[in-house]
C-alpha positions as CSV (number, residue, x, y, z in Angstrom):
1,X,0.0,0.0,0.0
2,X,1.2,3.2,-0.9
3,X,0.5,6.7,1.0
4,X,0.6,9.8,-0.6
5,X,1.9,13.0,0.5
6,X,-1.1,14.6,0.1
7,X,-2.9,11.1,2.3
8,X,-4.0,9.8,-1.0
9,X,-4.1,6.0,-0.2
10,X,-3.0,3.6,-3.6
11,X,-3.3,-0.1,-3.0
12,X,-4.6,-3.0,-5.1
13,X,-8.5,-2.9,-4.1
14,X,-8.8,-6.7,-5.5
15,X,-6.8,-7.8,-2.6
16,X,-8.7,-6.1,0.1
17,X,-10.7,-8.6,2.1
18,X,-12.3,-5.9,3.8
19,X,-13.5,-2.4,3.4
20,X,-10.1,-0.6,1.7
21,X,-9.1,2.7,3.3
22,X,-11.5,5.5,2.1
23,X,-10.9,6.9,-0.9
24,X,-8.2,4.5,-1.9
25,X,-7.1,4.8,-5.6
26,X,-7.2,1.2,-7.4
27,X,-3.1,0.9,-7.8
28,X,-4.3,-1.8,-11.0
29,X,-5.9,1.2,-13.0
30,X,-3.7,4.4,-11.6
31,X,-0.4,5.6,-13.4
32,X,2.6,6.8,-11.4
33,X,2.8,10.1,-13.7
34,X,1.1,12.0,-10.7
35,X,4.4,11.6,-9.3
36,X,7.3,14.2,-9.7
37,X,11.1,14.2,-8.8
38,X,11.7,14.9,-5.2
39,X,8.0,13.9,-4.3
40,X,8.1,11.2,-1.0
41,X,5.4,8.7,-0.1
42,X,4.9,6.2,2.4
43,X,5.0,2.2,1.2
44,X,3.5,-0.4,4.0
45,X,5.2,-3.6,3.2
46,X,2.9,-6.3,5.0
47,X,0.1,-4.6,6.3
48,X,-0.4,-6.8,9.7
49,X,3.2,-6.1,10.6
50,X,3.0,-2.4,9.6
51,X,6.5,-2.6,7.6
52,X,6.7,1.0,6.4
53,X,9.2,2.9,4.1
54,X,9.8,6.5,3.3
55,X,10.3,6.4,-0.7
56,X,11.7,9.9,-2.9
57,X,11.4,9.9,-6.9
58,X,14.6,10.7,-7.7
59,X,15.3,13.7,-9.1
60,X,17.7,12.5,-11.2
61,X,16.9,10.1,-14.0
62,X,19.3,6.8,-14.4
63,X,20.3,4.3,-16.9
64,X,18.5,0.9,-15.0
65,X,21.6,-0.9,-17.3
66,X,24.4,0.6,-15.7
67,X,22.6,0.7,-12.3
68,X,20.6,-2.3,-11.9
69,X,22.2,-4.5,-14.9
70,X,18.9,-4.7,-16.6
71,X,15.4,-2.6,-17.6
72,X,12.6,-3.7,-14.9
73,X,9.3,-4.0,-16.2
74,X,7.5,-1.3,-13.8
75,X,9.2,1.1,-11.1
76,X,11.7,-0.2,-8.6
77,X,13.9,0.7,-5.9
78,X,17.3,0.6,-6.8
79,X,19.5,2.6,-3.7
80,X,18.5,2.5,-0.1
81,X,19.0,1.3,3.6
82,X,17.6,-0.5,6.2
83,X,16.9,-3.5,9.0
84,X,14.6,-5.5,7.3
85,X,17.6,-7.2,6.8
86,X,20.1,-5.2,5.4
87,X,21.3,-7.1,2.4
88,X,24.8,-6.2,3.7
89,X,24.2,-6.2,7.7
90,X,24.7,-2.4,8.2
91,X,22.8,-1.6,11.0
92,X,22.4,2.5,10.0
93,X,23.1,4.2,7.0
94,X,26.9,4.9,7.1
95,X,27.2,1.6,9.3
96,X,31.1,0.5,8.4
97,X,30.9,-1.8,10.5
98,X,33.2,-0.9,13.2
99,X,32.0,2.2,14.7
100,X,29.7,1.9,17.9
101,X,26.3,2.6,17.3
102,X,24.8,6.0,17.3
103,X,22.5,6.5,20.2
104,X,19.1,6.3,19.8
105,X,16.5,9.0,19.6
106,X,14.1,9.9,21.8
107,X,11.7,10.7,18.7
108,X,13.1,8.0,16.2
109,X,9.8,9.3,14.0
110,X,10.1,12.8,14.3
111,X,12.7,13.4,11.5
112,X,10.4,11.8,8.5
113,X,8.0,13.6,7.4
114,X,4.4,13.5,8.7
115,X,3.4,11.2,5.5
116,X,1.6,9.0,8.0
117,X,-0.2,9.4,11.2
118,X,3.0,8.3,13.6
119,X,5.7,10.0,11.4
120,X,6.5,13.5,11.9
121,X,6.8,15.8,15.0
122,X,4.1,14.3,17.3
123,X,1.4,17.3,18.2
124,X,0.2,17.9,21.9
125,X,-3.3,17.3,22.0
């Protein structure tokens, strides 16, 4: 499931056993033109566990060949970082591997943008 910056929800409505989120754009039928270099959005990878990733269109465009060694069919991530493994074990961008961990935030959230309801600086009620 993809989230929008603007909270637009895109998601494959055949797979939806319930009622999809409301207004939820059928990602089967929708074209990714809408999008523009630099835009982010929010993609929920396994929506039980909540798996969430912060995605940019790049602003630059590549050759897939000299990047990826062939031409995907559709879009695809081709740079990035993470836990869920890291293909290469680093445990934060930068990670070489040898360097003690940085210490963790007290808002680990607060730095991405507010995409989805628990991202962003958290609001006093």
């Amino acid at each position: 499931m993809f989230t929008l910056a603007d909270g637009k929800t895109v998601t494959a409505l055949r797979h939806w056993g319930g009622d999809p989120p409301d207004d939820a754009v059928d990602s089967d039928t929708t074209k990714l033109s809408r999008l523009q270099a630099g835009d982010q959005f929010a993609y929920t990878f396994d929506l039980g566990d909540e798996w969430t990733h912060l995605c940019t269109v790049d602003p630059e465009k590549i050759d897939p060949l000299d990047v990826l060694g062939m031409t995907p069919a559709q879009p695809l991530a081709y740079w990035g970082w993470g836990d869920l493994p890291d293909q290469y074990g680093r445990r934060w961008h930068g990670d070489d591997g040898e360097a003690a961990a940085p210490r963790r935030p007290s808002r680990p959230l607060a730095d991405l943008p507010a995409i989805l309801p628990w991202w962003g600086p958290q609001r006093r009620r």
